[in-house]
C-alpha positions in Angstrom: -2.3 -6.6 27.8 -1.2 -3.1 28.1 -3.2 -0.8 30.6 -4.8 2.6 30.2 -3.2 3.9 32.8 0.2 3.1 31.9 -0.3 4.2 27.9 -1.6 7.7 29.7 1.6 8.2 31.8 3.9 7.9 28.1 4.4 10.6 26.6 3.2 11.2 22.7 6.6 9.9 21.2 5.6 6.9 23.8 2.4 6.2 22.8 3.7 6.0 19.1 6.1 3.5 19.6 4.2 1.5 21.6 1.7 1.3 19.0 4.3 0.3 16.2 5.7 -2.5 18.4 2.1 -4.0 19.1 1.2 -3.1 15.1 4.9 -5.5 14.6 3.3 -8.2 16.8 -0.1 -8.0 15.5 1.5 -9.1 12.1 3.7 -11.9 13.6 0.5 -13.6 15.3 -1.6 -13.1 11.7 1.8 -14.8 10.1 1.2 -17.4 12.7 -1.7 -18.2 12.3 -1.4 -18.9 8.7 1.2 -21.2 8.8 -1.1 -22.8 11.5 1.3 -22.3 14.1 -0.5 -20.0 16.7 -1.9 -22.4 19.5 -3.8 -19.6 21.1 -6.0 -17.6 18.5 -7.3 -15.1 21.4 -4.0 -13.4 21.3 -5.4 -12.2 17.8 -8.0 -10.1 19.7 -6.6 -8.8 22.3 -3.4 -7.4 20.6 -6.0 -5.6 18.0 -7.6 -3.8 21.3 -5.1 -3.3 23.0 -3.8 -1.1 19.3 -7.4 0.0 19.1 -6.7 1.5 23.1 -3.5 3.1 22.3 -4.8 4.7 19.2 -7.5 6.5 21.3 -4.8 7.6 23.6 -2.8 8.8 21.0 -5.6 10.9 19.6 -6.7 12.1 22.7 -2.8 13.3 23.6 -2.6 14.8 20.3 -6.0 17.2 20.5 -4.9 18.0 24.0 -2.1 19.5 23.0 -3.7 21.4 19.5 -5.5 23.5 22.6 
């Protein structure tokens, strides 16, 4: 699970990657689970907040620095 705090203290660029690489994983579990080979089907869920949470941060980064 990947923290507010520790999205906030990345930089833009950061954020971005971070996002990709949980967007990457995201797509492994769904492959996973279609092959019924994911045990735990919770993961599902909280890899799509926790890309959910550093898309917000991501947006809020980006208008902060359009002032």
């Amino acid at each position: 699970m990947t923290k507010a705090k520790d999205l906030r203290s990345k930089d833009a660029a950061g954020v971005e990657a971070e996002v990709k690489s949980l967007q990457k994983a995201h797509f492994g579990l769904r492959m996973q689970k279609a092959t019924q080979q994911l045990n735990n089907t919770a993961t599902l869920r909280s890899t799509r907040r926790d890309i959910a949470r550093a898309k917000t941060i991501l947006a809020q980064k980006r208008a902060e620095s359009a002032k």
